[in-house]
PDB file of N, CA, C and O in Angstrom:
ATOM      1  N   UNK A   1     -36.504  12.793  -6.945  1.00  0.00           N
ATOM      2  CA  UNK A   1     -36.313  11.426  -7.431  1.00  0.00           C
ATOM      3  C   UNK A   1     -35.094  11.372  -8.370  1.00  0.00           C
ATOM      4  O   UNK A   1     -34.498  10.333  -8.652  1.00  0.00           O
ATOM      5  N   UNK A   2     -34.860  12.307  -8.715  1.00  0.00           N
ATOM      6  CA  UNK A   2     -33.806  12.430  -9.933  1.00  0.00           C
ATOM      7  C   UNK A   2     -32.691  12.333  -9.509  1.00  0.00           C
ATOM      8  O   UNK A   2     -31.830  11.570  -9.947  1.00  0.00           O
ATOM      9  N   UNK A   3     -32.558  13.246  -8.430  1.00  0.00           N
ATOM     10  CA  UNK A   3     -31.087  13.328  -7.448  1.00  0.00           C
ATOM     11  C   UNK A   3     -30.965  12.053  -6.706  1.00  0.00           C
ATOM     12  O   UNK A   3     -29.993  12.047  -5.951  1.00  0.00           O
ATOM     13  N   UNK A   4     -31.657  11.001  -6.707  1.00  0.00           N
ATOM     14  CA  UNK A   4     -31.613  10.296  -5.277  1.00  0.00           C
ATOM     15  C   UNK A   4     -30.838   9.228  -7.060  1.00  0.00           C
ATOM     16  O   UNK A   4     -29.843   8.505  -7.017  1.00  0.00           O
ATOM     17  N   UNK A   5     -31.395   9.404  -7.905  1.00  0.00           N
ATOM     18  CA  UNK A   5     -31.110   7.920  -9.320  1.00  0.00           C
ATOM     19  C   UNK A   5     -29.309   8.642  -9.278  1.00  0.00           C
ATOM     20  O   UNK A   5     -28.294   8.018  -8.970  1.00  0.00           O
ATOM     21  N   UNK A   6     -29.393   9.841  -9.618  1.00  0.00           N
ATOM     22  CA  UNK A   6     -27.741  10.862  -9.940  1.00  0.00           C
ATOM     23  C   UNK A   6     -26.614   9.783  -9.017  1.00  0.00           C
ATOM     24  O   UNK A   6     -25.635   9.119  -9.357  1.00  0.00           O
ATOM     25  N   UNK A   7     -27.241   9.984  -7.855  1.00  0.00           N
ATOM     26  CA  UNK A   7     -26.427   9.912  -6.593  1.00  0.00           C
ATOM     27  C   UNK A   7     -26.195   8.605  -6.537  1.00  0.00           C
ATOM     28  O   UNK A   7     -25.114   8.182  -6.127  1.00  0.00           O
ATOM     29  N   UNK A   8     -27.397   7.618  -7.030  1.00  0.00           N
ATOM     30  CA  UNK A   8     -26.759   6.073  -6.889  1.00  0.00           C
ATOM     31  C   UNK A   8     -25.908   5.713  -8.208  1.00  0.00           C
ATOM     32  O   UNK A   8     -25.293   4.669  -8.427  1.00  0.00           O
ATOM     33  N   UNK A   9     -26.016   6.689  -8.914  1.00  0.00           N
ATOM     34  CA  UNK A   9     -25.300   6.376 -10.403  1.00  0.00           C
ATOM     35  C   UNK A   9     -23.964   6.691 -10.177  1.00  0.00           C
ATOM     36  O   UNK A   9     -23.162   5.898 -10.671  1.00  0.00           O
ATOM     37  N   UNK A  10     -23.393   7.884  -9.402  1.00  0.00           N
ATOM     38  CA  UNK A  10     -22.375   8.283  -8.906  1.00  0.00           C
ATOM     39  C   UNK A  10     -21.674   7.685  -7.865  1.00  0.00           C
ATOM     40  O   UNK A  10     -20.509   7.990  -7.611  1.00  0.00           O
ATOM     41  N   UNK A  11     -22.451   6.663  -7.105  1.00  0.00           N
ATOM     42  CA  UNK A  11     -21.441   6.165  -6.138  1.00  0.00           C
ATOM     43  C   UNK A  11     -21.585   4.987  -6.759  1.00  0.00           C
ATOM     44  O   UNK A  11     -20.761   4.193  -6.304  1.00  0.00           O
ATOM     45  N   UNK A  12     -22.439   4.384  -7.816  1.00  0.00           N
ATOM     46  CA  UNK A  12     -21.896   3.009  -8.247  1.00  0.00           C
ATOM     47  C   UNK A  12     -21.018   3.222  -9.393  1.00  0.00           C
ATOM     48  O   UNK A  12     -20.792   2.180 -10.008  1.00  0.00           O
ATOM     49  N   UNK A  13     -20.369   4.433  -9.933  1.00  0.00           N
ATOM     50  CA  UNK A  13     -19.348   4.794 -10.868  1.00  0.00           C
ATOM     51  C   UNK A  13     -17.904   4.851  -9.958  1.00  0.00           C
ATOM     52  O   UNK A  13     -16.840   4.296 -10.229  1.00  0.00           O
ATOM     53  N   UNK A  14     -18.193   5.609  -8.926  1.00  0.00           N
ATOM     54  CA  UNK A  14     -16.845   5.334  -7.953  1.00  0.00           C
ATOM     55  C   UNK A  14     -16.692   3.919  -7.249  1.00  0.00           C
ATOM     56  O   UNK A  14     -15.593   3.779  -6.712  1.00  0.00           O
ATOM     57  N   UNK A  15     -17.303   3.159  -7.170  1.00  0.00           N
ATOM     58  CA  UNK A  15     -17.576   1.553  -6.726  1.00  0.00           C
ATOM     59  C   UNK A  15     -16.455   1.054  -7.544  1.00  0.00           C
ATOM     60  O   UNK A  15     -15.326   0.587  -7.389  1.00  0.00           O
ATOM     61  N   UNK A  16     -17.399   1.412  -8.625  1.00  0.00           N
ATOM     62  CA  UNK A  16     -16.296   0.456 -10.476  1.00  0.00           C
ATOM     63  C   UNK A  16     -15.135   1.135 -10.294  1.00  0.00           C
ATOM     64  O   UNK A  16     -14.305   0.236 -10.153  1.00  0.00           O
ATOM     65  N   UNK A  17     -14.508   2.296 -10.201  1.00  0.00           N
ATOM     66  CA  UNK A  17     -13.408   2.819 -10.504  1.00  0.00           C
ATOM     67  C   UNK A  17     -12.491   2.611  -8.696  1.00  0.00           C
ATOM     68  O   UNK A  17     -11.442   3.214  -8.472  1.00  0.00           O
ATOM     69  N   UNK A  18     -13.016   1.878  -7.860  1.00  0.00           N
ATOM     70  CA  UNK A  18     -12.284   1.508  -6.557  1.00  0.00           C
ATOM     71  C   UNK A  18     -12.126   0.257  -6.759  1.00  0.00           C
ATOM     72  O   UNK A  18     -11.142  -0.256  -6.226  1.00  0.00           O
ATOM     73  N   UNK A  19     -13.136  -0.703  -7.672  1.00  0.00           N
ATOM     74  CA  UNK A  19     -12.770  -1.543  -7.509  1.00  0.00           C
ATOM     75  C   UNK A  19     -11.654  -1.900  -9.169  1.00  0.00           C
ATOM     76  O   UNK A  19     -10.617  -2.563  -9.185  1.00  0.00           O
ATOM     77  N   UNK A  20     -12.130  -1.406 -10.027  1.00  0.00           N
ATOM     78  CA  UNK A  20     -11.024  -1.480 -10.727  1.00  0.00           C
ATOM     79  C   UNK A  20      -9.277  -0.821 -10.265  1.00  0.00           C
ATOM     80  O   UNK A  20      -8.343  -1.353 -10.866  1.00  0.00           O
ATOM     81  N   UNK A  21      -9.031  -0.006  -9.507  1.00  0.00           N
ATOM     82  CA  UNK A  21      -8.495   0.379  -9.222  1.00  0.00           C
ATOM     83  C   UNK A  21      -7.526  -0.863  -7.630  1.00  0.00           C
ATOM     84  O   UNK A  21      -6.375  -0.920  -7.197  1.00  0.00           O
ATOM     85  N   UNK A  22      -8.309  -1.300  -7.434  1.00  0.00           N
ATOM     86  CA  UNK A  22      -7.959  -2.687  -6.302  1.00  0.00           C
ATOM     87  C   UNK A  22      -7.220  -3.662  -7.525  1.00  0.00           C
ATOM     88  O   UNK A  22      -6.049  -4.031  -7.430  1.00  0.00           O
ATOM     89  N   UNK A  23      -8.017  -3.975  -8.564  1.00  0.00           N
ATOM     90  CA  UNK A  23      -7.494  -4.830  -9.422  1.00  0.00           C
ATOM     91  C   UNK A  23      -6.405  -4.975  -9.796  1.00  0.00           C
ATOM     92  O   UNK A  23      -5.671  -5.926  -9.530  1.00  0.00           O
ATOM     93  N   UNK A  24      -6.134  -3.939 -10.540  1.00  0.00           N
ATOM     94  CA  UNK A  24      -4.719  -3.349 -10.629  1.00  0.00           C
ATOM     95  C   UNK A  24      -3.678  -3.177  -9.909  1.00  0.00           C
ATOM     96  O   UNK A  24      -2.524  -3.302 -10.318  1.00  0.00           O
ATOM     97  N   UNK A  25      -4.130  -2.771  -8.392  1.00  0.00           N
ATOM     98  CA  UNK A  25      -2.949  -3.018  -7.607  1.00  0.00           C
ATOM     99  C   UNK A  25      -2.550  -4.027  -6.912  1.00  0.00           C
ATOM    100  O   UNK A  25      -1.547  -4.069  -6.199  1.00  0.00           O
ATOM    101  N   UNK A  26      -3.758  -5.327  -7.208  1.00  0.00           N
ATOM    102  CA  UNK A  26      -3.717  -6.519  -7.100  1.00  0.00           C
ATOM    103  C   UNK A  26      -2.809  -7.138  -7.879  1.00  0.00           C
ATOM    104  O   UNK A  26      -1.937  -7.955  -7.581  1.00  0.00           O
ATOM    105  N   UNK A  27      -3.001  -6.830  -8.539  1.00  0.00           N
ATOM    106  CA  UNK A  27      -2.345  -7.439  -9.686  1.00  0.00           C
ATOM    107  C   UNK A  27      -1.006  -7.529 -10.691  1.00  0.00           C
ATOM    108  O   UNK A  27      -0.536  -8.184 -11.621  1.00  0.00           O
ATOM    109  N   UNK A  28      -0.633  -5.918  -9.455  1.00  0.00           N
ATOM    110  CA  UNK A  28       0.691  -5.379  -9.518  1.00  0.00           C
ATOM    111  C   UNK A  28       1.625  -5.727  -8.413  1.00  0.00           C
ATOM    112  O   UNK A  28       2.842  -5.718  -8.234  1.00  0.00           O
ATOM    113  N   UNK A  29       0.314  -6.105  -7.598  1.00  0.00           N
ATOM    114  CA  UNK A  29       1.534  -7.009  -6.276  1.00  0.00           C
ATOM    115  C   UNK A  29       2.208  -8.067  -6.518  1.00  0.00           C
ATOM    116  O   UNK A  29       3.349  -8.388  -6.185  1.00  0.00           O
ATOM    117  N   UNK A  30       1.356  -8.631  -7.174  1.00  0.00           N
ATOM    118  CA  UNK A  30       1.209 -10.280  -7.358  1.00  0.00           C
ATOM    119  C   UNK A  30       2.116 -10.574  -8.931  1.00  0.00           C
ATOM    120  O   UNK A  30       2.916 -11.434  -9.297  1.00  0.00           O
ATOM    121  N   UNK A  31       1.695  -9.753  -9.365  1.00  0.00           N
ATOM    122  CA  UNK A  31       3.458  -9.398 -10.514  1.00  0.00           C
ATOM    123  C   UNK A  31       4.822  -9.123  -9.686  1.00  0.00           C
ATOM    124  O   UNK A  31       5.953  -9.338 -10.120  1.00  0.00           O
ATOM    125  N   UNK A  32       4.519  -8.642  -8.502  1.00  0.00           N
ATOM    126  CA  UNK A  32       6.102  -8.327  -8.413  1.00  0.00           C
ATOM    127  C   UNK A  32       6.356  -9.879  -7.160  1.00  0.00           C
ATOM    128  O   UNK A  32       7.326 -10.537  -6.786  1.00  0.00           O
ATOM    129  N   UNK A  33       5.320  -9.882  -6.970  1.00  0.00           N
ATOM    130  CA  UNK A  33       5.680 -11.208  -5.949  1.00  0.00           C
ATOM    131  C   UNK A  33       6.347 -12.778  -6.998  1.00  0.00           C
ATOM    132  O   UNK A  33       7.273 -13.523  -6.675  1.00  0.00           O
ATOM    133  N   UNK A  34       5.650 -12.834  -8.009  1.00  0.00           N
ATOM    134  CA  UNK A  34       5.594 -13.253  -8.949  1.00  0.00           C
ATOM    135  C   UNK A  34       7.334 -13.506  -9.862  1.00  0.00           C
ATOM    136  O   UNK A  34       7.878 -14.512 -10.317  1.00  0.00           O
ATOM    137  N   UNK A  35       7.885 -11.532  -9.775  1.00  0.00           N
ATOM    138  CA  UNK A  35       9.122 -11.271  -9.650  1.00  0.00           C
ATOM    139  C   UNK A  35       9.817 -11.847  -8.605  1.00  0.00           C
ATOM    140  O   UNK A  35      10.772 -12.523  -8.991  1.00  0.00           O
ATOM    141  N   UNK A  36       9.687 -11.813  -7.646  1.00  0.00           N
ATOM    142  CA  UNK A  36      10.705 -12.317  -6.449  1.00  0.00           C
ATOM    143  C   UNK A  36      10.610 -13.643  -5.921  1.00  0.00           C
ATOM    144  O   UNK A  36      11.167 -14.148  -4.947  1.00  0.00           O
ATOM    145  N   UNK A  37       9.668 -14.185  -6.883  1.00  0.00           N
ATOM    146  CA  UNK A  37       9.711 -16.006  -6.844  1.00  0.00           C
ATOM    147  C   UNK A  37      10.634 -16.363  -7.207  1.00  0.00           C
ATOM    148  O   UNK A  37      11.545 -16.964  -6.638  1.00  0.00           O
ATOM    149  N   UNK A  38      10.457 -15.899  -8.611  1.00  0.00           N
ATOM    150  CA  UNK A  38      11.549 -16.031  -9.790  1.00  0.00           C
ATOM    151  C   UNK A  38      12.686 -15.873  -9.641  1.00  0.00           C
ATOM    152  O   UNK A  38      13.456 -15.992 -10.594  1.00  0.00           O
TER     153      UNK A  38
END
């Protein structure tokens, strides 16, 4: 039971850090698009 809680704790820690990681490069697109409006 312990390993099965580990394992959902661990892929909902890589979840947060993929989706923070989307954010950012969201958000780095859209800065440079942002740039080439301008």
């Amino acid at each position: 039971k312990f390993f099965e809680m580990y394992l959902k704790h661990k892929k909902s820690r890589l979840n947060l850090k993929v989706s923070c990681y989307n954010q950012e490069k969201l958000l780095a697109e859209y800065q440079g698009q942002y740039v080439a409006f301008k």
